[in-house]
Wavefront OBJ file of the C-alpha trace (Angstrom):
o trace
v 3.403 -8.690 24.261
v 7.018 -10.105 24.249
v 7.505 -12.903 21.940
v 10.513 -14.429 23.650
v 11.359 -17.875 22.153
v 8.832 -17.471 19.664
v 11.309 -17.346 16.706
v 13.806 -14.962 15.707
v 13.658 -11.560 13.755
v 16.119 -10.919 11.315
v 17.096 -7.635 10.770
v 18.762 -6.132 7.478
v 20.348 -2.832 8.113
v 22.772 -0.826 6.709
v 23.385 2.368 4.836
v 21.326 4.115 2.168
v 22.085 2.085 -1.712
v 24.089 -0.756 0.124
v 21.553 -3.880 -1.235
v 19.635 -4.224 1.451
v 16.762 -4.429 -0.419
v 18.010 -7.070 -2.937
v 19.136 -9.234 0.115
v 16.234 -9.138 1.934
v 13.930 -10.673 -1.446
v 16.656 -13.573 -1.674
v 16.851 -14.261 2.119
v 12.772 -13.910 2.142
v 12.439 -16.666 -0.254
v 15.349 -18.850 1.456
v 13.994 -18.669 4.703
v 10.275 -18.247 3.989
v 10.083 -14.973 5.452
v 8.309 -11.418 4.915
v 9.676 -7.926 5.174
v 8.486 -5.626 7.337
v 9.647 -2.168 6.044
v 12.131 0.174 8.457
v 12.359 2.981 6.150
v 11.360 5.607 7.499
v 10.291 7.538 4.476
v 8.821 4.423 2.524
v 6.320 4.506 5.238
v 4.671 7.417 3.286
v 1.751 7.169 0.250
v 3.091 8.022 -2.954
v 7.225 8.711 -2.551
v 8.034 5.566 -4.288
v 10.977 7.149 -6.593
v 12.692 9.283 -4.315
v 12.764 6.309 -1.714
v 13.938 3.596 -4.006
v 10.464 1.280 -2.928
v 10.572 -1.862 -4.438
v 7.766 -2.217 -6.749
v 5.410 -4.716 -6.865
v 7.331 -7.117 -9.425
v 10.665 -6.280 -7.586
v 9.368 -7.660 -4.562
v 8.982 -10.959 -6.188
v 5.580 -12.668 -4.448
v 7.511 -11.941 -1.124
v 4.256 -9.964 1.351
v 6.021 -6.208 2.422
v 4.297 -4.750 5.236
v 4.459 -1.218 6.273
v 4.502 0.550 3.112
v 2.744 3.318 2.338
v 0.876 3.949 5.476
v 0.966 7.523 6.008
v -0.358 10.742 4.150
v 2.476 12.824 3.744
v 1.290 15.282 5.467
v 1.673 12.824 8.844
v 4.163 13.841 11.019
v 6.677 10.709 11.716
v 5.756 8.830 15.240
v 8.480 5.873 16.296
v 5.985 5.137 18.803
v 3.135 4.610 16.422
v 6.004 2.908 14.205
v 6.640 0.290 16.800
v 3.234 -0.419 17.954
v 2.785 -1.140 14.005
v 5.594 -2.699 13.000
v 5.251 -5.043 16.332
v 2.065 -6.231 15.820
v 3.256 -7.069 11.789
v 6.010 -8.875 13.487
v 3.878 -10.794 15.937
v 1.798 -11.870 12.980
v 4.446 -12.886 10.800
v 5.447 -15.302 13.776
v 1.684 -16.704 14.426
v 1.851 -18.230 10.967
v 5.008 -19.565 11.686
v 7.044 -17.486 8.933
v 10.622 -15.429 9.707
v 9.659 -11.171 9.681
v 12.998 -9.794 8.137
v 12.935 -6.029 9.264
v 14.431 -3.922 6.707
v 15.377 -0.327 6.582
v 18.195 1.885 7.267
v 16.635 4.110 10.128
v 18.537 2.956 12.744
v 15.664 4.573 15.833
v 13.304 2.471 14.360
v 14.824 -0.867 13.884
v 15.716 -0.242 17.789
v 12.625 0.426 18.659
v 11.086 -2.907 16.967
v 13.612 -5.227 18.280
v 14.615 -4.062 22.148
v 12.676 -3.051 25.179
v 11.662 0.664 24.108
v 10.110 3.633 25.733
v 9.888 6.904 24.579
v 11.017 9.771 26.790
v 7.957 11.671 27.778
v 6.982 15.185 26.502
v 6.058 18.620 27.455
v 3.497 21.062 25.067
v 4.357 24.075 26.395
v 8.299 23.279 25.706
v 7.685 21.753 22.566
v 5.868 24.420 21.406
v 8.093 26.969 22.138
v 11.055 25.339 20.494
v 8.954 24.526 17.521
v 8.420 28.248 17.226
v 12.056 28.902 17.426
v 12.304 26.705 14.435
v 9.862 28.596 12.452
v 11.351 31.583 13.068
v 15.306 31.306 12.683
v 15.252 27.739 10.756
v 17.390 24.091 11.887
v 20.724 25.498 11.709
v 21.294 27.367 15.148
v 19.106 24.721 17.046
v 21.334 21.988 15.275
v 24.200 24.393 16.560
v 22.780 24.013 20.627
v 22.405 20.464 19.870
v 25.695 19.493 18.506
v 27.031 21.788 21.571
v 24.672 19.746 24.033
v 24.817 16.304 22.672
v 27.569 15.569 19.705
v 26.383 11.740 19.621
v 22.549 12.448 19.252
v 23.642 15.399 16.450
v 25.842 12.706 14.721
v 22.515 10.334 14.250
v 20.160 13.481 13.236
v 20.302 15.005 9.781
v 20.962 19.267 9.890
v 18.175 20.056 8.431
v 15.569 17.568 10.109
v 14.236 20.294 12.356
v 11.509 18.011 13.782
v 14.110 15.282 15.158
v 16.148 18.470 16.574
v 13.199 19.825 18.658
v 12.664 16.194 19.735
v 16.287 15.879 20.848
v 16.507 19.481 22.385
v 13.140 19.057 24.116
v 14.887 15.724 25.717
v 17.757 16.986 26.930
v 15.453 20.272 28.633
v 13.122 18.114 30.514
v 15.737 15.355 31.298
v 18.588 17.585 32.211
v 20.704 14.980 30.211
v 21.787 14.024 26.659
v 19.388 12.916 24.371
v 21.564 9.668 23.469
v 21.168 8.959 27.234
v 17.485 8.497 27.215
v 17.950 5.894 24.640
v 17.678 2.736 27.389
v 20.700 0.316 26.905
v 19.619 -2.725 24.489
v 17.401 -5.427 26.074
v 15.801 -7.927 23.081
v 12.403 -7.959 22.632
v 12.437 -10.104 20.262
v 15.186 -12.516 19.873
v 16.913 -11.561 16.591
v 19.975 -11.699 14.322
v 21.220 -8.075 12.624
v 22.463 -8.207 9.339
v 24.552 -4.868 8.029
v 25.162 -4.259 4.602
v 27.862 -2.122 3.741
v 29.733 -1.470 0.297
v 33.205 0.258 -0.669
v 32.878 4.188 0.283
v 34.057 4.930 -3.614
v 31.996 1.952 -4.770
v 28.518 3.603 -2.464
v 29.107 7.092 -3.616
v 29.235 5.714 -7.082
v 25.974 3.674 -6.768
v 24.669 6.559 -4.973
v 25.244 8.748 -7.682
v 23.450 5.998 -10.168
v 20.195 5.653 -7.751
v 20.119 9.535 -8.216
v 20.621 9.899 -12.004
v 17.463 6.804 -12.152
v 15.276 9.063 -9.410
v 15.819 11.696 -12.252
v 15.423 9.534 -14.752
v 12.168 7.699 -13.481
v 10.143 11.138 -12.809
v 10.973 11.750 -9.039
v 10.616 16.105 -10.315
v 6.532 14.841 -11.543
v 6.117 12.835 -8.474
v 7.445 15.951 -6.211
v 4.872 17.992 -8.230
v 2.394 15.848 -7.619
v 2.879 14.997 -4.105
v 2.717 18.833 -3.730
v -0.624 18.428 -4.045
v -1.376 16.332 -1.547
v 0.497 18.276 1.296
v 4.255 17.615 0.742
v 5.391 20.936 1.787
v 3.099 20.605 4.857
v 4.609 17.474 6.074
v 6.859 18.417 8.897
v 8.626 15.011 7.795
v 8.313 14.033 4.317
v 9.151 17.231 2.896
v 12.607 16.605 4.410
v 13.789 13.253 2.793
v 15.942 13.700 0.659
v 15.559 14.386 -3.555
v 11.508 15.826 -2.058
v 13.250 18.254 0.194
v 16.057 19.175 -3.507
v 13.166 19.127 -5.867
v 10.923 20.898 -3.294
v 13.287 23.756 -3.549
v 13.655 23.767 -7.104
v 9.694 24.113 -7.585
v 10.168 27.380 -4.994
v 12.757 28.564 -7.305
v 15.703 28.609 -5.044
v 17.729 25.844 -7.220
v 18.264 24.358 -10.805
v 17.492 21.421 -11.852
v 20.975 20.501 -12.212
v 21.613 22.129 -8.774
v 18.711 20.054 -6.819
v 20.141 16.761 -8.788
v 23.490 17.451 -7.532
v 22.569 18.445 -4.141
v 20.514 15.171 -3.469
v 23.572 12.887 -4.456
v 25.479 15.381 -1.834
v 22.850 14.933 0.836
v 22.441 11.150 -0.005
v 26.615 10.640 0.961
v 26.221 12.962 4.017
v 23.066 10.890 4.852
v 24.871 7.780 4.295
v 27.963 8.730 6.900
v 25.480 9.289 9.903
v 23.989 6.167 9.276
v 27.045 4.327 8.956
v 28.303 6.012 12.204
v 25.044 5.046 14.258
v 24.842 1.648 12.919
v 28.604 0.763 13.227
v 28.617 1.529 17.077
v 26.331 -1.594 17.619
v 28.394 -4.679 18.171
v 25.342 -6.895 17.725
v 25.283 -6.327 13.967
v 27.163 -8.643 11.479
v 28.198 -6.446 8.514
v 28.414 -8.366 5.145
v 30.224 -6.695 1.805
v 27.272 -6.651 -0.446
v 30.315 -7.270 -3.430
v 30.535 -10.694 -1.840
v 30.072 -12.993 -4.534
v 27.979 -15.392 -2.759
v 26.069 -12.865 -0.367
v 23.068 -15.125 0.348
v 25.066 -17.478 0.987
v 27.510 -15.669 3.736
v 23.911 -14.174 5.136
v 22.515 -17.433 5.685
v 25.269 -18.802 7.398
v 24.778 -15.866 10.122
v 21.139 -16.841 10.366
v 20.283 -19.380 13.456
v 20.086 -23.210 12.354
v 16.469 -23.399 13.508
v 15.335 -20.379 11.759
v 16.869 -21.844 8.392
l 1 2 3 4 5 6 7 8 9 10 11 12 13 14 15 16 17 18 19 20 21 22 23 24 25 26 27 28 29 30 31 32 33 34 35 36 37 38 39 40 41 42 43 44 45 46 47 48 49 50 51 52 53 54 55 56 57 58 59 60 61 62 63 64 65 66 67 68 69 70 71 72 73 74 75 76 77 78 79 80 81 82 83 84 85 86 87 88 89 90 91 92 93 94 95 96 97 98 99 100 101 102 103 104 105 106 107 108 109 110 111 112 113 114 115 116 117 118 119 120 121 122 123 124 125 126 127 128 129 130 131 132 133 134 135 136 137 138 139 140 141 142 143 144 145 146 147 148 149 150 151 152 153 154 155 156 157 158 159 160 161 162 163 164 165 166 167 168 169 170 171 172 173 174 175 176 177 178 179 180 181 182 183 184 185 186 187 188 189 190 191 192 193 194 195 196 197 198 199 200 201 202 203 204 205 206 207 208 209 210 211 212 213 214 215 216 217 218 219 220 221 222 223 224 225 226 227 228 229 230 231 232 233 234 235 236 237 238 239 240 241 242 243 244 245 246 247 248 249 250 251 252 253 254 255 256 257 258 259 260 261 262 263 264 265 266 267 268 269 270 271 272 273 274 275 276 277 278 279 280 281 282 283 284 285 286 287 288 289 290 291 292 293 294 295 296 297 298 299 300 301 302 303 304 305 306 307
């Protein structure tokens, strides 16, 4: 169901340790909204450190919805995302409250807010690639893909072999790039898209602080424990980054130091590609989140009838 006209969606995107989070509590209680989470990762059961969730008291009486949905041992669907996140959307509406979608995965905030269908699939070519990715690893299929498609590599992390056999299994059955079968942007929803954005040296700064907390605030014990439950296992957890560092550490392939240092690395890699797919949208109004009176500026982008 479309919800045309039915009130508007506000969106909060943006790299990785930008504020999006601390935006989207103040515009929640200006606007008497509720966030419905686009983080990819936060999605999962028990990766609340490594993913920066807002605990309970941080979310200050404002309802979240879509956290911690998924075992970790789920494989990521956007499709099963969207049908989710949708029908959180279409409730937030009903009770005539604002849904602020928040997150920094760019696939699935599209796939919420415009006219979305998946490319289909094909189990014999999917397996075949997933094999190849067993065998030799992300790197030379990451190779083919940036060789096939440089703007669908770009958006796709080098190591996220799952989202590489998605793209490559695209472009085989469609005989075109992956970023092609992406269908241009038609709302579903009307909505307003927020991006929040920070100094590069002032991000990779604040990066490095979220990192040295993650440390500090037991993200190693929650690895271990999550370990457990089928970390390794998860074709898409056990990638995110700081689980995919400290995963390695546990195997014995890195320090400690070595897996800290290598997840504030990752994290301003991470942060580029997002930036890159984000910034090509000229639908989103980017805000400095070192504006003194953010709220403020946000609001002011925000439809009259929504405030």
């Amino acid at each position: 169901m479309t919800s045309d006209g039915a009130g508007t969606v506000v969106a909060v995107v943006g790299p990785t340790a930008a504020g999006k989070s601390a935006l989207s509590i103040a515009l929640a209680h200006a606007l008497d909204g509720e966030v419905v989470n686009a983080d990819s990762m936060q999605l999962y059961r028990g990766m609340d450190i490594g993913t920066a969730k807002l605990t309970l008291a941080e979310r200050d009486g404002v309802p979240h919805h879509l956290l911690d949905i998924w075992e970790v041992t789920e494989p990521a669907s956007v499709a099963e995302y969207q049908r989710l996140a949708r029908a959180a959307v279409d409730d937030i509406l009903s009770r005539g409250r604002v849904p602020l979608l928040v997150g920094g995965s760019g696939l699935y905030v599209r796939a919420v807010l415009e006219h979305f269908e998946f490319p289909g699939t094909d189990a014999a070519l999917r397996e075949r690639l997933e094999q190849e990715l067993a065998e030799v690893g992300p790197a030379p299929l990451y190779a083919r893909l940036r060789a096939a498609d440089p703007v669908a590599a770009e958006s796709i992390l080098p190591g996220n072999g799952r989202r590489i056999v998605r793209a490559l299994e695209v472009i085989e059955l469609t005989g075109a790039p992956f970023a092609a079968s992406l269908p241009q942007p038609t709302p579903y929803y009307p909505s307003v898209q927020l991006g929040v954005d920070l100094d590069t040296g002032l991000l990779d700064e604040r990066i490095a602080l979220r990192v040295d907390r993650m440390w500090a605030d037991g993200l190693v014990p929650e690895t271990r424990k999550l370990v457990a439950h089928g970390l390794p296992e998860g074709r898409t957890a056990s990638r995110a980054l700081g689980y995919q560092q400290v995963l390695r550490m546990l195997a014995g392939e890195l320090t400690e130091p070595q897996a800290h240092d290598e997840t504030v690395r990752a994290t301003r890699r991470f942060v580029r590609r997002q930036r890159s797919w984000f910034r090509r949208d000229p639908r989103i109004h980017w805000l400095d989140s070192a504006t003194p009176d953010l709220i403020g500026a946000a609001l002011r982008l925000v439809p009259a009838e929504t405030r």
